[in-house]
N, C-alpha and C positions, 0 to 999 in steps of 0.2 A: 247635914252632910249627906250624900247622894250615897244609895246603896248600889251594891253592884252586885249582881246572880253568875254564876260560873257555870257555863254548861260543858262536860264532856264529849254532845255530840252534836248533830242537828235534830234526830228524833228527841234527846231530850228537850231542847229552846222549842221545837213544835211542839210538845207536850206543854211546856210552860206556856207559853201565848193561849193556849186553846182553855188551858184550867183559868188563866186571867180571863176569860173572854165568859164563863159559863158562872151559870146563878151559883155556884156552891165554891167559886175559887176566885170571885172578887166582880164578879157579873158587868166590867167593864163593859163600855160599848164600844170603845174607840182605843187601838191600841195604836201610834206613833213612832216609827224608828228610824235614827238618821245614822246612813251607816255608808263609807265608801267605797266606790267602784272596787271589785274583787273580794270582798267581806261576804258576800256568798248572799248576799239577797235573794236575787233569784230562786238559787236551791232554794231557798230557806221557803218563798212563796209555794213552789211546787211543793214540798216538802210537807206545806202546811194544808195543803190541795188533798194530798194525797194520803194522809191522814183520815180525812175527813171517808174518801172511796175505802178504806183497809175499814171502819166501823159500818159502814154499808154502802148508803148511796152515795153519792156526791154529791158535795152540803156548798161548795164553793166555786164562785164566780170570779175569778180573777184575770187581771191585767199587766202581763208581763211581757218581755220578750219573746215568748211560745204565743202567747195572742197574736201580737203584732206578726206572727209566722204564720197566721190561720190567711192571710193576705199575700197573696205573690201574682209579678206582675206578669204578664204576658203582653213583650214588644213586639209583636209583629216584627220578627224580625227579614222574614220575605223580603213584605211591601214596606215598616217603617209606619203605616197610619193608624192601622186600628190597634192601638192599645188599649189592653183592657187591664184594672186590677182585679184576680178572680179571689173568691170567696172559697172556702175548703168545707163545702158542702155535708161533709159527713160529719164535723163538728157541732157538737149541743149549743155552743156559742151561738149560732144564727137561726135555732131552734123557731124564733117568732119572725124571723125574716118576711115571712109571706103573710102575716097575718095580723102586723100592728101597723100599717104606711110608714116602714121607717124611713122612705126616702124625708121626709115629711118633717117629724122628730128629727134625723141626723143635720138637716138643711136647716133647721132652725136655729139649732146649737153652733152648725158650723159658721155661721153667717156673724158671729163674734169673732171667730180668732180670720178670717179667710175671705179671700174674694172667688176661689172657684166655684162651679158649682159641679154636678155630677147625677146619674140613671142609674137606679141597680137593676140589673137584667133579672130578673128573680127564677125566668125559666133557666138560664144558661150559668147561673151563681157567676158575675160580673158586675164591675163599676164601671160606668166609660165618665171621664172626666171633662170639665169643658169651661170655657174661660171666656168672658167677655170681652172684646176687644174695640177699641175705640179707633177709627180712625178719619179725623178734622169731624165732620158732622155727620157722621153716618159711625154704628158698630156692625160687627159681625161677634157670630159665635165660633170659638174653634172648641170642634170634637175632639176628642182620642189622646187627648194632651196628657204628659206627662208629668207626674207635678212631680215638686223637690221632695226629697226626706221630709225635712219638716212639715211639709204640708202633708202627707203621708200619714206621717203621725200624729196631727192633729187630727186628720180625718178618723184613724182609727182610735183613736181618744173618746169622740165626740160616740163613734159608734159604740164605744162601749160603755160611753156613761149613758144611752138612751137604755140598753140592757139593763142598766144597774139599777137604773127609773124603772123599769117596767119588772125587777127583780122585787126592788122596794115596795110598789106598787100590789104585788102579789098576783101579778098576769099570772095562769096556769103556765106558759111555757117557761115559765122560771118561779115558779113554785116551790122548786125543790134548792133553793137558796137559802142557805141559812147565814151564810159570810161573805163577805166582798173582801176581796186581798188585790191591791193598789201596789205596785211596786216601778215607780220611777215613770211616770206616762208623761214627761215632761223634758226627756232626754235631748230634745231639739229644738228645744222650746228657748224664744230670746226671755229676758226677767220680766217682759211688762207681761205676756202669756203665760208665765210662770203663776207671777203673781194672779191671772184673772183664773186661772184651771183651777188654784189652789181656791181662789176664796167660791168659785163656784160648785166646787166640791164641797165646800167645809159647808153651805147653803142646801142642797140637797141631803147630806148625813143629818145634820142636827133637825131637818122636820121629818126624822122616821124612826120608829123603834123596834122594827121588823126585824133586821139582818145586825148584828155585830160585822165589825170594819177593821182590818190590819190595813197601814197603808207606811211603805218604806222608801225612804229616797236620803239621793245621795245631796241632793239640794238645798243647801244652806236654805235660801230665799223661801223655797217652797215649804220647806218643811216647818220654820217660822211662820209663817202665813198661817199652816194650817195648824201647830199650835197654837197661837191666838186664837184664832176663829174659835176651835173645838173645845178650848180651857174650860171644862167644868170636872166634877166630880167620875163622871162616866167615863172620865181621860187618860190613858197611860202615856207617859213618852221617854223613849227610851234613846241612851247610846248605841249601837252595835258594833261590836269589833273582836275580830280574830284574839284569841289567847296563843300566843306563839310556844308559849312552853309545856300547851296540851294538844293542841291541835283542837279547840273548843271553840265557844267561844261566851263570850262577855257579852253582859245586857245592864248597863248602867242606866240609872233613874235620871231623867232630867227634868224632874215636875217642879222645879225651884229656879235652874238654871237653864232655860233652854238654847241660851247664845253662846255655850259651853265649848261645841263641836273644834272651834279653832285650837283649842289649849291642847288638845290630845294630837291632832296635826305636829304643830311645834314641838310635843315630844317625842312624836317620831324622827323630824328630821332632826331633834337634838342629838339622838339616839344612835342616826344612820351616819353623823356628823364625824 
């Protein structure tokens, strides 16, 4: 039978994770949580971020929606042509920007999920975008292009699993890494890119034993992927979900059950019924 931990707060659930995660409180490598949109993920990531800065340095490298905010566009909204996506320069995130050829790394990686391609300006922290274009027997390139969300976020995906490589890897500019915290990098993602981020992730984590790894989504698909993949003894995976009659919340075991997530669904809407 699956057990279930009750927490009264978020500092306590970030307390738990961090003692699951450390050699004297179960020295996990990999902890798993599938929890739905508004269940406080997020918080819960920063939360567990900022934990780490309250004991000293900051031990943690994550991937949330404040990431994907280290990126904002600039449309030209003048002239309409020169779009750039700019980089938030003051952030520790692009710490190695100038100093590992990530155009290089991110083009490799993106050249799986994506057909653009893209220039980081590195004097002016910019991306200019650009796209191959056919037409009958001749192409052209077009500059300055705007790409969709989704492609957006694949591109910032890609760039932040080359960081997590070169976190893992023990580059000096991310040195100061002790955990990688994953939360939902697949939000626009159709199920086949689902599935190939998940099993290319669960491929990277399992050949390294540098950094302990939180990673949470609301993704059926994905988050089945990467329990399989990660199933061994090093593994936690959990439920998450609000406690309505504490304001807390629940962290239920699912190392036995992990195609579990729909039954608690259905008792919601039984509930709401």
């Amino acid at each position: 039978m699956s057990n279930t931990n009750e927490f009264s707060s978020l500092e306590e659930l970030v307390t738990h994770l961090r003692h699951r995660l450390s050699p004297g409180g179960g020295n996990k490598k990999y902890l798993l949580l599938f929890a739905y949109n508004g269940t406080g993920k997020t918080r819960l990531s920063m939360g567990f971020k900022e934990e780490g800065k309250n004991n000293g340095d900051a031990d943690t490298l994550y991937f949330n929606a404040f990431t994907e905010d280290l990126f904002s566009w600039d449309n030209d909204l003048d002239n309409d042509t020169q779009r750039v996506l700019k980089l938030n320069s003051g952030s520790r995130f692009f710490a190695g920007l100038q100093a590992f050829e990530m155009d290089n790394r991110i083009r490799k990686l993106l050249q799986r999920y994506a057909d653009f391609d893209f220039k980081i300006d590195t004097d002016n922290w910019t991306v200019i975008f650009e796209r191959q274009v056919i037409n009958g027997d001749t192409s052209e390139t077009i500059e300055h292009i705007k790409i969709s969300r989704g492609e957006e976020n694949i591109f910032v995906w890609c760039f932040f699993f080359v960081i997590a490589q070169l976190a893992i890897d023990e580059q000096e500019a991310y040195a100061w890494v002790k955990y990688i915290y994953i939360d939902d990098p697949i939000s626009s993602l159709d199920d086949n890119n689902a599935i190939a981020v998940a099993s290319h992730l669960a491929h990277l984590l399992k050949n390294q034993d540098r950094v302990k790894v939180v990673i949470s989504s609301h993704h059926t698909l994905f988050f089945n992927v990467l329990w399989n993949e990660l199933n061994c003894k090093k593994c936690e995976s959990y439920f998450l979900s609000n406690d309505s009659n504490s304001n807390g919340y629940n962290l239920r075991e699912t190392n036995s059950t992990p195609f579990f997530q729909h039954i608690a669904l259905l008792k919601k809407l039984h509930e709401a019924a």
